[in-house]
N, C-alpha and C positions, 0 to 999 in steps of 0.2 A: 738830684740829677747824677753825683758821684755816685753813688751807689747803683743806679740803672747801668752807668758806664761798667764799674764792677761787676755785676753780675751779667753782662754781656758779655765780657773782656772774658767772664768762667765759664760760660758756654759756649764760646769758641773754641778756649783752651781745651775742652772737653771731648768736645767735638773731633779736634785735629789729632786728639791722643787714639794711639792703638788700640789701644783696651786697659780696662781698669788695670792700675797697676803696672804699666810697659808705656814705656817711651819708644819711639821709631828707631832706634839704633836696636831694641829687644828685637823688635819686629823681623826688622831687615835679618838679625839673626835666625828667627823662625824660617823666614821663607830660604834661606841658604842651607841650613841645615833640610830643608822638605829638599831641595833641590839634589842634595845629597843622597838623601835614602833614597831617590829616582822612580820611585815605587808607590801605589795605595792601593789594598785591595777594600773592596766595596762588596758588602751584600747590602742588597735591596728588596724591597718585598715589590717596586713596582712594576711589576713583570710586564715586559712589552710595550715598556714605554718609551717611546723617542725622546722623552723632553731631559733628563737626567741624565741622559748618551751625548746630549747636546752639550748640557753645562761639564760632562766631564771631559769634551771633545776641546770645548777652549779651556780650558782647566790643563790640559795637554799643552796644549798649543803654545800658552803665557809662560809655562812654568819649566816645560819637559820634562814632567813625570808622569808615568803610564799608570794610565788607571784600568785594573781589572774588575770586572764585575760578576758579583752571582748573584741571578733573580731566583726568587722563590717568593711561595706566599707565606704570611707575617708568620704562618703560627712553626711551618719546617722555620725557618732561620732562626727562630730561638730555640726550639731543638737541638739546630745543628752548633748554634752558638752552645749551646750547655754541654753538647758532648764533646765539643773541642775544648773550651773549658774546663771540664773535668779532666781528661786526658792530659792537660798541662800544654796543650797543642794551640797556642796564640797566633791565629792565621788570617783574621780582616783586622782592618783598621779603623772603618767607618760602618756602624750602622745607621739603615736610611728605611722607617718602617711606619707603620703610623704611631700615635699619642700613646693612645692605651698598650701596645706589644711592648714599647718602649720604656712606659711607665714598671709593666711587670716587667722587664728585664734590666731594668734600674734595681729595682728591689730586690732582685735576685744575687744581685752584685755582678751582674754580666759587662757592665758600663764601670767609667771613671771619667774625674773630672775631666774638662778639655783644654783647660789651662789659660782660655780668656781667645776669643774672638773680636777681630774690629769691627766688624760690620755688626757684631751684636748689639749695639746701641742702636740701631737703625729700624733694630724690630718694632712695627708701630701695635699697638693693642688695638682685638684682645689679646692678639698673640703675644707671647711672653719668653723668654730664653732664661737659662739658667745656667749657671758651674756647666751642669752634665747636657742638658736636652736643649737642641736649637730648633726652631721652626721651620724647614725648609720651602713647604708648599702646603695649600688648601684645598681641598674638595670641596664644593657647596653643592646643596641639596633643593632643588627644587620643585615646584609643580610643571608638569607638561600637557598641555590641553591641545586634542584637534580642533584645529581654528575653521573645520568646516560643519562640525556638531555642536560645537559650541558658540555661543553668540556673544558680541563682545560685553552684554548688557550683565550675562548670568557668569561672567568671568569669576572663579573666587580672587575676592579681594581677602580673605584672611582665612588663617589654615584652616578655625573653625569655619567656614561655609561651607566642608566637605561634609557636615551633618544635616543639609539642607537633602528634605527627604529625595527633591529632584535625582540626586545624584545615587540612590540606592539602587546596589546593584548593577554600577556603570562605573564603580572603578578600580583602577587595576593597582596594586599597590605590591612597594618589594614587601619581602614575607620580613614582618616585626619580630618574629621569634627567633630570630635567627643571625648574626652578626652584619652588618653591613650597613646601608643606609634606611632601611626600614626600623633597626633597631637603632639607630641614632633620631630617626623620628619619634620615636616611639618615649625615650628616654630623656628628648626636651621639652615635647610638648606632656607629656604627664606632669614635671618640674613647673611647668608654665600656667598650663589652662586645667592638671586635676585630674585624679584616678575616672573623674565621670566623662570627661570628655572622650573618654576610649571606650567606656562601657555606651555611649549614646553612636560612637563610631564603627567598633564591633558591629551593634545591628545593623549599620549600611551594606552590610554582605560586602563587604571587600571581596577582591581576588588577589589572593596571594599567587606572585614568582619571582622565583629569583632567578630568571633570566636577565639580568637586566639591559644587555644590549637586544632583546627580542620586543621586551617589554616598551617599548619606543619606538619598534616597528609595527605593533599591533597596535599602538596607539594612534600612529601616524595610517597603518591601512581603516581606521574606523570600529574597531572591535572594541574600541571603547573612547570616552570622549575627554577621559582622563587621568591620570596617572603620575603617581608621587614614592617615592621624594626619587626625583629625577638627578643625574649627576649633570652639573649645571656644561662640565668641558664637553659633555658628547654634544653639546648642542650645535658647535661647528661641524661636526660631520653629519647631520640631518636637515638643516636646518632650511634647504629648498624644499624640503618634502613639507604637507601640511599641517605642521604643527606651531607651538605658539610658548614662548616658555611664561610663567606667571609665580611671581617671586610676591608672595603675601607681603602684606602691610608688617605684619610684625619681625618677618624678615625671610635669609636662608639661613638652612641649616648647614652645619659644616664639620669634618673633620681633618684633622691638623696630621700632616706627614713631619717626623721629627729626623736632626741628624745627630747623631752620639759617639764620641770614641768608645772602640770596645777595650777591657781590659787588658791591659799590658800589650794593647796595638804593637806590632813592629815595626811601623813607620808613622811615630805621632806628631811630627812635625807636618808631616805630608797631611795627616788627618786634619787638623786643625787648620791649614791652610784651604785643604779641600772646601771645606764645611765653612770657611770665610769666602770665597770663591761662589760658594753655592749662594751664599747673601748677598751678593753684585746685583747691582742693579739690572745689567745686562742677561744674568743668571736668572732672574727672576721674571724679567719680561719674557724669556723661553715660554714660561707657565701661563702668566697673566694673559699673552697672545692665544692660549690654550684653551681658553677661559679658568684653570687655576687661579684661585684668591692669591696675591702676593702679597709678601709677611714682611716688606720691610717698606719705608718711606719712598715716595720719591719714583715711582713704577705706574702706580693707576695713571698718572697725567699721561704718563706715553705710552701706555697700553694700544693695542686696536679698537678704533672705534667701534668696532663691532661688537667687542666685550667690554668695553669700559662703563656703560653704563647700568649693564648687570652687574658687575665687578664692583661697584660702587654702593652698592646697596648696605644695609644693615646684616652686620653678621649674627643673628641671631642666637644660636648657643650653640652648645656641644656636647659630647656624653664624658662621665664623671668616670676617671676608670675603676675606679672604689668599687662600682655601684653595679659596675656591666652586669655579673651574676644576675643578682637583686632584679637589676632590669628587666634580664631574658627570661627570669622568671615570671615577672609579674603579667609579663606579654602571655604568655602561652597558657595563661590562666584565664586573662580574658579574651585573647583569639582562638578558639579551638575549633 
């Protein structure tokens, strides 16, 4: 019983600490020093998105420091990161882009450590935080069926029942060759179910686009009765129209939006705080409400019921950034 006591009594202690290594008097230092530099500049790759405007909005609000932002998509912002880098021109503070951009620009040495986050102990798995890379939010991948071609009996129940010959020739699928969520499709379920499950899917005459807000519209006017790997958040802006989301037995797929200080940031105090801020519970139900997967404890319970119980589902897996090449390769060898 003494020792139950003990190792509660340490998980508390644990618990109530800042982060590894910092007591609340470090902390309270961090956050006066951000307060100081009055300042964060933000590049993000999610162009157009309300929901990261929100959390920097109270992020403002809490703290008074102004947050500036530049959107672009992932692959210019590590460009633009390398050439300000080289240049010796240290001008954001925060990078906010997906796993894989981040992964290469870790490598690169474009990033540095963040010096310890509180809220990172909150992150539940599979997600995972590190020194350098924190999880901010989730994309999930799923299936979209019109629910007036399809009947609720021939629903697929698993990703493999897109090879049920019924479906040849009827469905609309983002392009696998190509970076996005058709190539994260493509790159778990090969990992999962086997180089033959693609070569037996291939012959379904897929249609490739990467329209993907078009792609959901053509599914929903009837022009086809199916359509994958769907991003689970647009499902709230469609969702009176007739369609039906359908999240397989083995799970959704997903990929992970990371945040990272950039090298020699000009306001790392401010960074570090941002990026604990952005793990708020409150922060995170911005997304969760969004349908965004949320990456920390304590969020699904009070989500909207309207996405909590997709939200809830099995996170099925994700793309290995090692491999992305490898992948796109292998795709366009057997999609052609």
């Amino acid at each position: 019983m003494l020792r139950r006591v003990l190792v509660a009594v340490a998980m508390v202690m644990a618990m109530a600490a800042p982060a590894a290594g910092q007591t609340d008097a470090e902390w309270q230092k961090v956050i006066a020093a951000a307060r100081k530099e009055g300042r964060l500049v933000l590049y993000t790759a999610s162009i157009g998105s309300p929901f990261y405007k929100e959390v920097a909005r109270t992020f403002e609000a809490k703290y008074g420091i102004r947050v500036e932002a530049l959107e672009a998509r992932a692959s210019e912002i590590r460009e633009r990161v390398r050439i300000e880098q080289a240049a010796g021109r240290f001008i954001a503070d925060v990078h906010h882009n997906g796993a894989t951009t981040t992964w290469l620009m870790q490598q690169e040495g474009a990033l540095q450590p963040h010096g310890g986050v509180p809220n990172a102990r909150n992150v539940m798995p599979p997600y995972e935080a590190d020194d350098v890379r924190l999880p901010s939010d989730v994309t999930s991948f799923v299936i979209l069926i019109n629910r007036t071609m399809v009947k609720e009996a021939d629903e697929p129940k698993s990703w493999k029942d897109m090879l049920d010959p019924k479906w040849t020739g009827k469905i609309l699928a983002d392009d696998m060759r190509a970076l996005g969520g058709g190539a994260v499709f493509f790159a778990v379920t090969h990992d999962l179910f086997g180089k033959a499950f693609h070569e037996k899917l291939a012959a379904q005459k897929l249609v490739f686009s990467r329209d993907l807000r078009n792609n959901e519209r053509r599914t929903a006017r009837g022009e086809y009765p199916l359509y994958f790997p769907f991003v689970l958040a647009y499902y709230t802006q469609i969702k009176n129209l007739p369609v039906k989301v359908v999240i397989p037995d083995e799970g959704r797929l997903y990929v992970r939006f990371d945040l990272a200080m950039l090298k020699n940031a000009p306001h790392p105090n401010a960074a570090r705080l941002f990026m604990h801020h952005f793990l708020e519970v409150e922060s995170q139900l911005v997304y969760a409400n969004a349908g965004y997967s949320p990456v920390v404890k304590g969020v699904l319970e009070r989500s909207s019921p309207d996405m909590r119980p997709f939200l809830a589902t099995k996170a099925m897996g994700t793309t290995v950034p090692e491999r992305q090449t490898e992948m796109l390769e292998l795709a366009k060898q057997l999609y052609k």
